[in-house]
MARRODREN-332798 format. One line per field, with one value per atom (N, C-alpha, C, CB): residue number from 0; residue in three letters; atom name; y, x, z. Coordinates in pm, 1 decimal, always signed. Glycine has a CB too. Layout:
<recs>
i: c(NUM, ...) .
aa: c(Ala, ...) .
at: c(CA, ...) .
Y: c(Y, ...) .
X: c(X, ...) .
Z: c(Z, ...) .
</recs>
This chain:
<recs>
i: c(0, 0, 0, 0, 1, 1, 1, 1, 2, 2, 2, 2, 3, 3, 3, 3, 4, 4, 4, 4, 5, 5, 5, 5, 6, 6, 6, 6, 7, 7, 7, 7, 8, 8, 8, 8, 9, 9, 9, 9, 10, 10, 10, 10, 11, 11, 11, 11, 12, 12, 12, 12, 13, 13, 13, 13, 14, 14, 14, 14, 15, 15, 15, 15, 16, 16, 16, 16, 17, 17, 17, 17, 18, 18, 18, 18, 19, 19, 19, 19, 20, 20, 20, 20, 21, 21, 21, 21, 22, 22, 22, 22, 23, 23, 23, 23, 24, 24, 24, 24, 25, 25, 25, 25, 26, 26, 26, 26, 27, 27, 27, 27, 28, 28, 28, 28, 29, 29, 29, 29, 30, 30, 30, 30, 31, 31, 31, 31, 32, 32, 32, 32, 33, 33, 33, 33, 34, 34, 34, 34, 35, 35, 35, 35, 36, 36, 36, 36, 37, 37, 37, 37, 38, 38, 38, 38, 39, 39, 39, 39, 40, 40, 40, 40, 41, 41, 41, 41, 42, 42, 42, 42, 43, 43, 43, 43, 44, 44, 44, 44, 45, 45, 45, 45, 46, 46, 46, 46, 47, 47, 47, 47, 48, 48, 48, 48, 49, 49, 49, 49, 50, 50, 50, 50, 51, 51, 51, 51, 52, 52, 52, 52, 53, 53, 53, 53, 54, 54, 54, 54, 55, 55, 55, 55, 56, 56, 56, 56, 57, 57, 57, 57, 58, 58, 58, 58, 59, 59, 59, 59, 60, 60, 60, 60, 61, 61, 61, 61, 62, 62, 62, 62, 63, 63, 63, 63, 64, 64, 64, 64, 65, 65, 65, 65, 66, 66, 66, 66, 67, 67, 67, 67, 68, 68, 68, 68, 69, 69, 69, 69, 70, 70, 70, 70, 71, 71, 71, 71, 72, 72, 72, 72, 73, 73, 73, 73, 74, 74, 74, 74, 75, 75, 75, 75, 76, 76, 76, 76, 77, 77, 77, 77, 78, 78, 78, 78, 79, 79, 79, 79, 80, 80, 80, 80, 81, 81, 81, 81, 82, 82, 82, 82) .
aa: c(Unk, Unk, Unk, Unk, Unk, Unk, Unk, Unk, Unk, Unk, Unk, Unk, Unk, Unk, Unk, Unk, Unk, Unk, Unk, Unk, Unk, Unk, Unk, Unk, Unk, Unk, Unk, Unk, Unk, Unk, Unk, Unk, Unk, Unk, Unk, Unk, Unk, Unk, Unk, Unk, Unk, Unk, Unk, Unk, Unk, Unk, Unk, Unk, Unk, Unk, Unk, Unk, Unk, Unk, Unk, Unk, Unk, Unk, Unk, Unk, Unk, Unk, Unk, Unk, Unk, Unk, Unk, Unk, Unk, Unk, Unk, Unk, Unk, Unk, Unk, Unk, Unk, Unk, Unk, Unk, Unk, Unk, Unk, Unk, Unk, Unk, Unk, Unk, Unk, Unk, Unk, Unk, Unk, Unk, Unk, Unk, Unk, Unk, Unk, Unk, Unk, Unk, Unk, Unk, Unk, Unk, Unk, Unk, Unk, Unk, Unk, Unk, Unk, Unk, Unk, Unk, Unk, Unk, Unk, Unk, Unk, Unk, Unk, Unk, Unk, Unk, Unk, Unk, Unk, Unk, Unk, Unk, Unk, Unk, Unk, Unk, Unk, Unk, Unk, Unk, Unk, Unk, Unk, Unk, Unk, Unk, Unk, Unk, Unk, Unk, Unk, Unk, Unk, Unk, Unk, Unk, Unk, Unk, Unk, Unk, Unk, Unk, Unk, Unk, Unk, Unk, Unk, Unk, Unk, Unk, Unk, Unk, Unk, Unk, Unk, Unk, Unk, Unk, Unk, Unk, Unk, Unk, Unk, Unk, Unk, Unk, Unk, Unk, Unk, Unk, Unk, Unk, Unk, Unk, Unk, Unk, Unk, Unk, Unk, Unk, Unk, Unk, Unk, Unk, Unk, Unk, Unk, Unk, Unk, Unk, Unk, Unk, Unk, Unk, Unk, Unk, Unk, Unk, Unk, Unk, Unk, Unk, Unk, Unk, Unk, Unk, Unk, Unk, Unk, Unk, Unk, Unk, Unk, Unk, Unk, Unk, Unk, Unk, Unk, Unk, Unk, Unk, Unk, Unk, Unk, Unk, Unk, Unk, Unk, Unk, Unk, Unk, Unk, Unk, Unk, Unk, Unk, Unk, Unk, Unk, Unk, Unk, Unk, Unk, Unk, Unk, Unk, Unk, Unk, Unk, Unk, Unk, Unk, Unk, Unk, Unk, Unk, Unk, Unk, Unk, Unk, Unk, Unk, Unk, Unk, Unk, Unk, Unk, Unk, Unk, Unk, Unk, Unk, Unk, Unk, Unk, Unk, Unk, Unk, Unk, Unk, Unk, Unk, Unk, Unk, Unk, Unk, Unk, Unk, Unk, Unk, Unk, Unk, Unk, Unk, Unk, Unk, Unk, Unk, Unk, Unk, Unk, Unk, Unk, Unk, Unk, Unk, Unk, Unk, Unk, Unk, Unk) .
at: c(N, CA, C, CB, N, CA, C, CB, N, CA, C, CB, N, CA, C, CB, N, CA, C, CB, N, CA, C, CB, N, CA, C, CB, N, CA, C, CB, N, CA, C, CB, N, CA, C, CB, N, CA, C, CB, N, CA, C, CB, N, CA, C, CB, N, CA, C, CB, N, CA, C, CB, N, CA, C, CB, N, CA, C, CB, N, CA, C, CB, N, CA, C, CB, N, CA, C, CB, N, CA, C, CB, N, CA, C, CB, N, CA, C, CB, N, CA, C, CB, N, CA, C, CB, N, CA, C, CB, N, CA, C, CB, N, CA, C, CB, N, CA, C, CB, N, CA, C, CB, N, CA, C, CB, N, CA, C, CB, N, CA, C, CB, N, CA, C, CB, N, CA, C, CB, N, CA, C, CB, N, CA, C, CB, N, CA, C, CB, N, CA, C, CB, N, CA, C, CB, N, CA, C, CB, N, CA, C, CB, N, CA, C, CB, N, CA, C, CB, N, CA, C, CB, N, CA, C, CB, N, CA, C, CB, N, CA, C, CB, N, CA, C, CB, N, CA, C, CB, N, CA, C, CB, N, CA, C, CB, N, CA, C, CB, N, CA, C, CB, N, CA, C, CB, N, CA, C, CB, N, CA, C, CB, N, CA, C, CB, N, CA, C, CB, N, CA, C, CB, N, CA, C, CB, N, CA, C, CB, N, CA, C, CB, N, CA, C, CB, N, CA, C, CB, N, CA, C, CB, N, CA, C, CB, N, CA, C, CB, N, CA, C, CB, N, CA, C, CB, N, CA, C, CB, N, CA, C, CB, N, CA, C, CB, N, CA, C, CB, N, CA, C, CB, N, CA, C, CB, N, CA, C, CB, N, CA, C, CB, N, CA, C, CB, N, CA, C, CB, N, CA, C, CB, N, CA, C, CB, N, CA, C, CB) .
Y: c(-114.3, +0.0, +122.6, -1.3, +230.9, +349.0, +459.1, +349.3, +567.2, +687.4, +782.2, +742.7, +873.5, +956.7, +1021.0, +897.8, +1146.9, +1239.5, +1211.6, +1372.9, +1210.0, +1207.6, +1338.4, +1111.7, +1367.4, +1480.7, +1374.6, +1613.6, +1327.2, +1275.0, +1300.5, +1319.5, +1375.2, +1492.1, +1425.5, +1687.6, +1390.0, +1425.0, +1269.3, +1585.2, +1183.3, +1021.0, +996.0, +909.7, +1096.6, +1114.2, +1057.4, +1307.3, +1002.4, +963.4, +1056.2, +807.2, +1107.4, +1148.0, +1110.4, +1291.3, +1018.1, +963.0, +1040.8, +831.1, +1049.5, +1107.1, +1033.5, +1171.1, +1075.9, +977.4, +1043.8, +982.9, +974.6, +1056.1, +918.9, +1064.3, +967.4, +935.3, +838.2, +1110.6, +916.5, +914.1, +811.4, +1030.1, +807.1, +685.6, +566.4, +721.3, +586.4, +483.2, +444.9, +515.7, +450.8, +401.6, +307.2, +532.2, +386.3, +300.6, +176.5, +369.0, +168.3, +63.7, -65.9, +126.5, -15.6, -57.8, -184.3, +10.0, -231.6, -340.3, -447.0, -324.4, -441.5, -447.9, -502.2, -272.2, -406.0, -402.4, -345.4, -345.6, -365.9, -319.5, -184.6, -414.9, -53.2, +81.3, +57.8, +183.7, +123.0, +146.5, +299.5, +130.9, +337.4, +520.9, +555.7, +585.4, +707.5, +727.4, +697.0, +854.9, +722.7, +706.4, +540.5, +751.7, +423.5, +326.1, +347.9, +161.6, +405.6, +391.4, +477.2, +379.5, +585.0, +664.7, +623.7, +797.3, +461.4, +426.5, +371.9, +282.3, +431.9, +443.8, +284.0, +543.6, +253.4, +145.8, +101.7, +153.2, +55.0, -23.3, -119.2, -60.9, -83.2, -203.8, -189.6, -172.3, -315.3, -328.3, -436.4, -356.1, -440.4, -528.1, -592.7, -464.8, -760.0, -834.9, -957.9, -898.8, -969.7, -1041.2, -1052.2, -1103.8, -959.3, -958.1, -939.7, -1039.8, -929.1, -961.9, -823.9, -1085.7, -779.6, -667.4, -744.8, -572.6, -661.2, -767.5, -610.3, -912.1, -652.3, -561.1, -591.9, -490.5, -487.2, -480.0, -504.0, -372.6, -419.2, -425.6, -529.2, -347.8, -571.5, -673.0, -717.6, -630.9, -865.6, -845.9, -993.2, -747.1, -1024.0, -1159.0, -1196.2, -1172.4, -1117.6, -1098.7, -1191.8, -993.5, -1239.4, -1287.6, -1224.6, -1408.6, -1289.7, -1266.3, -1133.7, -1437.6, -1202.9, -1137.7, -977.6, -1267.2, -984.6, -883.6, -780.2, -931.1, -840.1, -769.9, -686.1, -839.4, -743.5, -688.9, -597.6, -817.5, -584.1, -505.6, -348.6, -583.7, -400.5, -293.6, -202.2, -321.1, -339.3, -273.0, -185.5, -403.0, -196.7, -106.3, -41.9, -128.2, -35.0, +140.2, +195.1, +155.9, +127.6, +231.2, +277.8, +385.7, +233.6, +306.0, +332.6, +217.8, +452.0, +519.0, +494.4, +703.3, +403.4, +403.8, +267.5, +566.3, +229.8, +116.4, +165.4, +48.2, +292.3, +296.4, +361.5, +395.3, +361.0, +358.2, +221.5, +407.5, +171.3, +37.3, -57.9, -15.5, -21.4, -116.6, -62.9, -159.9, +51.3, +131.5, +191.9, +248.7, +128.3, +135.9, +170.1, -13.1, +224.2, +242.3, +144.7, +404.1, +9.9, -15.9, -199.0, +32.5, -178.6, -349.0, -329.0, -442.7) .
X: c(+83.9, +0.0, +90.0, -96.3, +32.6, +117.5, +7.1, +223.5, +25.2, -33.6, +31.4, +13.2, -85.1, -41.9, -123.0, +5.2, -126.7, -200.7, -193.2, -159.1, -304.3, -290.2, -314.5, -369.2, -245.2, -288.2, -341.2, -125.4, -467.5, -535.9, -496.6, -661.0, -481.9, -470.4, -363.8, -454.4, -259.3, -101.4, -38.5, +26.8, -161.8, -135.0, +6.7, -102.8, +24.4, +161.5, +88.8, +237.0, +191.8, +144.0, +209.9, +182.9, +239.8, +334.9, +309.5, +349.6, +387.6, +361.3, +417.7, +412.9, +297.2, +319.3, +347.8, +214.4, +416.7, +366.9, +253.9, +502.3, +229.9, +85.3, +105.7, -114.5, +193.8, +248.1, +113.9, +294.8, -14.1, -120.8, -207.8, -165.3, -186.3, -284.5, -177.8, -367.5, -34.4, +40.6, +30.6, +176.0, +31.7, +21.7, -108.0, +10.9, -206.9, -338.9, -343.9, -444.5, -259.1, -280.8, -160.2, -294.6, -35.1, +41.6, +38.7, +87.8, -93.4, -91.1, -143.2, -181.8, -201.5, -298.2, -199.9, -380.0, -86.7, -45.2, +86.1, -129.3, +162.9, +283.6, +305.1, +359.6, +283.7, +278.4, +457.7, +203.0, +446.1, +548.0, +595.4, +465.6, +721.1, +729.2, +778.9, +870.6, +771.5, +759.4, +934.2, +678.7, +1045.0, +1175.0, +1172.6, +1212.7, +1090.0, +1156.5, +1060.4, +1167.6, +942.0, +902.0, +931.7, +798.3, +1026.7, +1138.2, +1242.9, +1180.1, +1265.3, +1414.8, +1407.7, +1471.8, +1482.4, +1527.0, +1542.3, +1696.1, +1501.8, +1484.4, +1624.9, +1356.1, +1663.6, +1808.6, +1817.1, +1916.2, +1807.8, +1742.6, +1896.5, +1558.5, +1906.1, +2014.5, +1992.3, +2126.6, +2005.4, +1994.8, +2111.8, +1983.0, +2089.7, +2194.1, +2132.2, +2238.2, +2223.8, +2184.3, +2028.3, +2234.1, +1959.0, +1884.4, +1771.5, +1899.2, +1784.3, +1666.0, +1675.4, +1704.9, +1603.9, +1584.2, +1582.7, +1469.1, +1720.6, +1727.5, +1731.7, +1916.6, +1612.0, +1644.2, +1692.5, +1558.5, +1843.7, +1932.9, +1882.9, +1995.7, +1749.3, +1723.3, +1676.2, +1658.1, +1648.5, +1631.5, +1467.5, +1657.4, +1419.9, +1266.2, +1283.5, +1250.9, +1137.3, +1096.1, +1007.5, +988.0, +1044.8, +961.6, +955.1, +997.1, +863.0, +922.5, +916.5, +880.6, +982.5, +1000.7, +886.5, +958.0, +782.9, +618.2, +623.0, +450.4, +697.4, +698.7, +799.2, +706.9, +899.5, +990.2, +980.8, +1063.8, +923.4, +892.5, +770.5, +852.5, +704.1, +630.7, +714.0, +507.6, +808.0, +902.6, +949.1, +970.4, +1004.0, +1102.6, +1022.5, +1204.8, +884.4, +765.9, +759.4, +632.6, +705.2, +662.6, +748.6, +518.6, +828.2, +955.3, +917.2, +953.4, +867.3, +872.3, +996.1, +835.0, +994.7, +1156.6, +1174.2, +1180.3, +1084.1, +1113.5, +985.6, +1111.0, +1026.4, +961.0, +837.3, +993.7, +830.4, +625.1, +561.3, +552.5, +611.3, +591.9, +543.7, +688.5, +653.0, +657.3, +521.9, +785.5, +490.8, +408.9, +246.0, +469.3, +256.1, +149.1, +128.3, +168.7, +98.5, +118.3, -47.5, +197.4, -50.9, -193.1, -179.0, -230.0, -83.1, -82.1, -154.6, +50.7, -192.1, -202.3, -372.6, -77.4) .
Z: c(+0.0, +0.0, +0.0, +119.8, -66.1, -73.8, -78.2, -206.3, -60.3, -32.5, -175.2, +138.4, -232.3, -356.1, -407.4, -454.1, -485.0, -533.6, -681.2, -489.3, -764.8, -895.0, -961.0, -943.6, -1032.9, -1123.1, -1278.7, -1151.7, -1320.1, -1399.0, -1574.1, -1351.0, -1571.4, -1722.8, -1735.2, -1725.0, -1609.8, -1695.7, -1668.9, -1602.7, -1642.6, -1582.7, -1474.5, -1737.4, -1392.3, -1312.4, -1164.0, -1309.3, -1113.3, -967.5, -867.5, -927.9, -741.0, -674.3, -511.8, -709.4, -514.1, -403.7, -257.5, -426.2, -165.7, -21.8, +98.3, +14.0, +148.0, +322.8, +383.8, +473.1, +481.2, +540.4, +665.2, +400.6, +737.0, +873.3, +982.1, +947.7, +965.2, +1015.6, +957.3, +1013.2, +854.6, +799.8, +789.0, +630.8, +769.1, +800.2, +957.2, +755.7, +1006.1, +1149.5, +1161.9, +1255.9, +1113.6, +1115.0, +1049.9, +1058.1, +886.4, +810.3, +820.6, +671.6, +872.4, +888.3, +939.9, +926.6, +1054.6, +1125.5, +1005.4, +1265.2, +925.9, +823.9, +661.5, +819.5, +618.3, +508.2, +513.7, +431.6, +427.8, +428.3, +359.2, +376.8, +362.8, +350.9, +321.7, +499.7, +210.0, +86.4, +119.5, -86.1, +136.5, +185.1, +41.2, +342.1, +18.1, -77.7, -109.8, -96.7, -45.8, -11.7, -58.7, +159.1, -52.3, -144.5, -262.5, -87.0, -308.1, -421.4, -519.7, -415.0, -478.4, -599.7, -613.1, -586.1, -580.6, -593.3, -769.2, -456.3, -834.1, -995.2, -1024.9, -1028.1, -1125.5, -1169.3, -1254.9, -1240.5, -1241.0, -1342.6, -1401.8, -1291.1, -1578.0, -1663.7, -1744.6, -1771.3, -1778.6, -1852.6, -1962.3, -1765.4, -2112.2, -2229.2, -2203.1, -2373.5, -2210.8, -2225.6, -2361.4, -2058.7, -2483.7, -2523.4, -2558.7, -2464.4, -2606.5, -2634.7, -2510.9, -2710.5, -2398.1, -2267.8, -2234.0, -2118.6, -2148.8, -2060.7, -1961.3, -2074.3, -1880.3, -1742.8, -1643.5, -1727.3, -1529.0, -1455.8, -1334.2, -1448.5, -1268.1, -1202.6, -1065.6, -1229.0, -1027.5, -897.6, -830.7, -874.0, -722.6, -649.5, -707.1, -484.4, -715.0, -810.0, -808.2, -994.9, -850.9, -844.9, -1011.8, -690.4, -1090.2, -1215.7, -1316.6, -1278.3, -1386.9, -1477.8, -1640.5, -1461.5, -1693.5, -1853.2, -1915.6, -1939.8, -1920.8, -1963.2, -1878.6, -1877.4, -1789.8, -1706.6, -1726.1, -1590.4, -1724.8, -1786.4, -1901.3, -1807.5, -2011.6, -2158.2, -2125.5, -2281.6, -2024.2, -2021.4, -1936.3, -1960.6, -1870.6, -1890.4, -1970.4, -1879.8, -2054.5, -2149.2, -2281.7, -2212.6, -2218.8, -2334.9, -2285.6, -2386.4, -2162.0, -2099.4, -2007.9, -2012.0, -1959.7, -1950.9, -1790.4, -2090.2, -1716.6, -1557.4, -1562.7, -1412.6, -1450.6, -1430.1, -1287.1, -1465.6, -1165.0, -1053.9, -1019.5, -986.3, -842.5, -814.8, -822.1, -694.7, -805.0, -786.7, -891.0, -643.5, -1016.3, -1120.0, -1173.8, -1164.5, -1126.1, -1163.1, -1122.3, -1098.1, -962.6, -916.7, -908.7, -779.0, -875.0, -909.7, -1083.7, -807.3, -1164.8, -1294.1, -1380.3, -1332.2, -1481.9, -1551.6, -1663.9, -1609.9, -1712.3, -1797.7, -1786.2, -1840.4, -1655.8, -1639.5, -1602.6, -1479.9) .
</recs>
């Protein structure tokens, strides 16, 4: 779970903390801070694959859906409009 304001028009997410509702949900779900969901994504082509650098459990199908739309960070990534 993560906390965020959309501006709609411009399909951008920007994710907030909100200290207060983390505390509440926390017992509940694992609340994402915005400090790991701007951590930059690191994709690297090997041999033809899009392999990404960061720590992940993904597979293949997933990947290529990367390597199309291009998130630039984890909460891009996981909070996404393309799935």
């Amino acid at each position: 779970m993560a906390f965020a304001v959309s501006d709609f028009s411009q399909e951008n997410i920007r994710f907030i903390d909100e200290p207060r509702l983390e505390q509440m949900f926390s017992p509940f779900y694992d609340v994402l801070s915005t400090r790991h969901l701007l951590i930059p994504l690191e994709l690297k082509e090997i041999k033809g694959q899009i392999v990404l650098v960061n720590e992940n459990d993904l597979n293949s199908a997933e990947r290529s859906q990367i390597a199309y739309w291009k998130p630039e960070n984890v909460g891009s990534l996981v909070f996404n409009y393309w799935d």
